[in-house]
C-alpha positions, 0 to 999 in steps of 0.5 A: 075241177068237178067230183064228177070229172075226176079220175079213180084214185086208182087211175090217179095213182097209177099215172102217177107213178108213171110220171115219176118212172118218165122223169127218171128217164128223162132226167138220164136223157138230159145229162147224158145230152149234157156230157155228149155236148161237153165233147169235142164233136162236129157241127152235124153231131153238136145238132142233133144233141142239141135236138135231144136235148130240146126234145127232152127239156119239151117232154119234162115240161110235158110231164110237169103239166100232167103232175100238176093235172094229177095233183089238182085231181087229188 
């Protein structure tokens, strides 16, 4: 990328910890969805974990791409 197209450092650093607090959230989200699908439950349960955690795995890799932006931005 250009000098001319990139963020101010503070912005950088700022987005940056954001993404670090997101993965800490979402890191919970996927072990709990984890655990609930070890758990004796019925088919309508079992499915909407299963959409958690598919939901969650999409938002990791949705915040892996922002933290590569950001490092190429450094």
């Amino acid at each position: 990328m250009e000098n001319s197209s990139q963020l101010p450092p503070g912005v950088i650093v700022q987005l940056r910890e954001l993404a670090h607090d997101l993965s800490n959230a979402l890191e919970t989200i996927l072990q709990a969805s984890y655990l609930l699908a070890q758990t004796d439950m019925d088919a309508s349960g079992k499915r909407w974990v299963g959409m958690i955690d598919a939901a969650s795995q999409d938002a990791v890799r949705v915040n892996r791409k922002i933290r590569e932006i950001l490092k190429s931005q450094s």
